[in-house]
N, C-alpha and C positions, 0 to 999 in steps of 0.2 A: 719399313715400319719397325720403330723398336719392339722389341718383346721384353717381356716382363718374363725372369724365372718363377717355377714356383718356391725355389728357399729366398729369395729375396720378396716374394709377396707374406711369408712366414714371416720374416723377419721386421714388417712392415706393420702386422699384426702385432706381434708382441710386443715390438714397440708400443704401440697407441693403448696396448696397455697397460703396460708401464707407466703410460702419464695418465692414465685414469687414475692408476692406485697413487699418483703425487698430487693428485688435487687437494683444495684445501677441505681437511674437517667440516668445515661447514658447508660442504655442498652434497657431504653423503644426508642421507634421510636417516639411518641408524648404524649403530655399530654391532658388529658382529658378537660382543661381549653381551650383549642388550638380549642377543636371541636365545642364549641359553641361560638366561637367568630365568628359576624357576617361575615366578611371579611378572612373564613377557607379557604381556596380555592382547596388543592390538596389532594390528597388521604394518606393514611397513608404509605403505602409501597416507596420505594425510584424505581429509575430508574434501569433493571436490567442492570446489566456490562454489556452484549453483544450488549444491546440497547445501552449504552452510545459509545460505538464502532459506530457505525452505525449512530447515531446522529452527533457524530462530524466530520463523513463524511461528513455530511448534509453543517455542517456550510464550510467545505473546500473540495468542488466537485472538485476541479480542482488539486488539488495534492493527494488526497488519492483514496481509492478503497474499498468498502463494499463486504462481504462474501455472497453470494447470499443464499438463505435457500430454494432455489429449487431443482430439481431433481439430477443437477450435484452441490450439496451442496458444492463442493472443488474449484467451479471456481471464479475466484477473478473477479469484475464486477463493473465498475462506477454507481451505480444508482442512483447518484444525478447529473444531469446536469445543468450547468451553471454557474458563476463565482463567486459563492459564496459570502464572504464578505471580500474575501484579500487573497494572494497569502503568500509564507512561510517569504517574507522581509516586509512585513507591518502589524502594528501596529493593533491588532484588539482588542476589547476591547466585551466580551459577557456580557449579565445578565443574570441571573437563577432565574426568580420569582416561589419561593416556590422550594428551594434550596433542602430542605433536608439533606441529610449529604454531598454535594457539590461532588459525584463523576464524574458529567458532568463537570464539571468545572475543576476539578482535570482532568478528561481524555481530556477538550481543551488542558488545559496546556501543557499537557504529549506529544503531537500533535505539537504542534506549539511553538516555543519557546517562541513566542511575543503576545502573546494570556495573556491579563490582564481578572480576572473577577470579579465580583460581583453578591455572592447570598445573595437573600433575602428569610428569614424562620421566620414567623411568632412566631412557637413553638421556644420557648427558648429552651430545650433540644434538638431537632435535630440542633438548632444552635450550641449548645457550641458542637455536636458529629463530626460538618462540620470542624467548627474552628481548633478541633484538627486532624482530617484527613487532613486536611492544614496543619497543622504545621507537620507531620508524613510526608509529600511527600515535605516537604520545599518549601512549595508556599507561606509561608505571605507575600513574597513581591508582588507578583502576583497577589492573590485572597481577595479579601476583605468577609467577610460572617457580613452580617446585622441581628440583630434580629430584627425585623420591618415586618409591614400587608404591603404585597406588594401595596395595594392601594393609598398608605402615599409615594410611592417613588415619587422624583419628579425631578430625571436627568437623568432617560429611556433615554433623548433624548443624551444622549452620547454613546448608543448603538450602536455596530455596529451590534450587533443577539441577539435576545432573545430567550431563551430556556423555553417552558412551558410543563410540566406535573401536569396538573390540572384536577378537576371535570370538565363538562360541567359547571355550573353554574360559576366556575373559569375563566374557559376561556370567558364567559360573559361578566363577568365583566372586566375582562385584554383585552378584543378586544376592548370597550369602550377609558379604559388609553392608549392603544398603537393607536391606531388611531388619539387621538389629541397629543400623547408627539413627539411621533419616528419619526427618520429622518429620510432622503431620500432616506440613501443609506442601510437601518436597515432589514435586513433578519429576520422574526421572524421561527422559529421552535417548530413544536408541536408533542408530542407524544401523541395517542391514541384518541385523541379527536381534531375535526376542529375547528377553529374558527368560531361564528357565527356573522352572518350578522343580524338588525335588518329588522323588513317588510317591513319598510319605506326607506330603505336606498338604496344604488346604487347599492349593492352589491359587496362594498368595498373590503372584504376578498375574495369574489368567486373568482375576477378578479386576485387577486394578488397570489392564489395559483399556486404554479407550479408545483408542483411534491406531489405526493402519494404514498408512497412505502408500499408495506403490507409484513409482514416474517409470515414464516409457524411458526416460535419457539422465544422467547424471552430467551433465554438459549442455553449454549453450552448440547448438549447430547452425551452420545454417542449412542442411540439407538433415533428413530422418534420418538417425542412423538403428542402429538394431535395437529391438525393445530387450529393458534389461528390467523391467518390472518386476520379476519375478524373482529378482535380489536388491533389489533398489528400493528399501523401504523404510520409511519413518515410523518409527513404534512411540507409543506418547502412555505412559504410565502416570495415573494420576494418584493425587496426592490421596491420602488417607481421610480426608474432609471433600473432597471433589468426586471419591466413588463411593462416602457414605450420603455423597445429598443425590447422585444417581441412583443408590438403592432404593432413597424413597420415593424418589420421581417415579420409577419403574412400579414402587407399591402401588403408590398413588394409580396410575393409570392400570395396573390390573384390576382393585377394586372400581372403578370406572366402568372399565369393560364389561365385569363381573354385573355390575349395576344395569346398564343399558344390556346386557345380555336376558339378565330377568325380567324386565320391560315385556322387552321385542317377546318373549316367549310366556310372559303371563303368570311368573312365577315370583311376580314381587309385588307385593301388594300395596298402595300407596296411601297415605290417610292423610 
């Protein structure tokens, strides 16, 4: 039986990496220059498909349906409640800060025929891999992809959703820019990580969250694999018209309760 050295099994090795580092630019995810630029903001991996499913539920609660990842995994189930940012006849325009190869964008599209978008990707190689996954699904009319530090954008406020999958520190920084740009009516969406509040502030983001969804799997399986719920989340911020008509719903039904409470107890007297 032949034997293999160990400097020839060495040698074997570096080779094969060697032609890792010849492969073409467009099959890295990001480039090295991308990571220490001050303004990096999202992690290297893209959005997985099943999450971009579930996501753009996010953005359109009221005509779609998310696959639930619980016990009866087959049941179809709204888990985004509330009116989203536009119904299937109006104009909706998303942004993607920190795009990556644009498949969220690509699956609004796929979703909504009137769904315009714009990602912004810092790293120029996962831009030019966006651009041509645009042009593969025949969206350039559609989807615009910027190579640009999402920090430099400066007409967020024509958003009607923002979609972020960012670091912590990302979202940081993007809950700062979206707090003075975004309009009224602007739904942001986050996966994996909330937006934060600073100490001194109102608690701008607490208020405006609405919904929290956790899934057991980030992936289709066919067998369960480990629950990762407990970082597998969709965060859904609504818009500044969508958690002032929540605050009076909430009025509304404590003076309700208030009502029926004095009833039940005899302390409201009726004429």
């Amino acid at each position: 039986m032949r034997q293999t050295s160990f400097k020839s099994l060495r040698m074997k090795h570096f080779s094969s990496l060697s032609s890792l580092n010849q492969m073409p630019p467009r099959t890295r995810l990001k480039t090295e220059s991308s990571f220490s630029h001050e303004n990096y903001l999202g992690p290297v991996s893209a959005t997985p498909q099943l999450m971009c499913e579930r996501i753009v539920d996010a953005i359109f609660p009221s005509c779609s349906s998310s696959t639930s990842s619980s016990k009866s995994s087959k049941t179809k189930t709204n888990l985004f409640n509330g009116d989203g940012v536009g119904d299937e006849k109006k104009q909706v325009l998303v942004y993607d800060l920190g795009c990556n190869d644009a498949r969220v964008l690509i699956a609004a599209c796929q979703k909504n025929s009137n769904v315009r978008g714009v990602g912004v990707e810092i790293d120029p190689v996962a831009a030019s891999n966006a651009r041509i996954n645009v042009q593969k699904m025949n969206l350039e009319d559609r989807v615009e992809i910027r190579t640009q530090d999402a920090m430099t954008v400066t007409d967020v406020h024509r958003a009607d959703c923002v979609f972020l999958y960012l670091l912590p520190r990302g979202n940081e920084k993007v809950a700062k820019l979206l707090r003075e740009r975004m309009n009224d009516r602007c739904r942001v969406i986050c996966y994996m990580f909330k937006l934060p509040d600073d100490q001194n502030e109102d608690k701008f983001w607490e208020k405006r969250l609405m919904k929290e969804v956790a899934f057991e799997d980030s992936r289709k399986r066919e067998r369960k694999g480990v629950d990762s719920s407990r970082y597998n989340r969709i965060y859904v911020y609504g818009s500044k018209r969508e958690t002032e008509r929540r605050e009076k719903i909430r009025g509304l039904v404590r003076v309700a309760i208030a009502v029926v409470v004095g009833i039940v107890f005899g302390k409201l007297k009726l004429w």
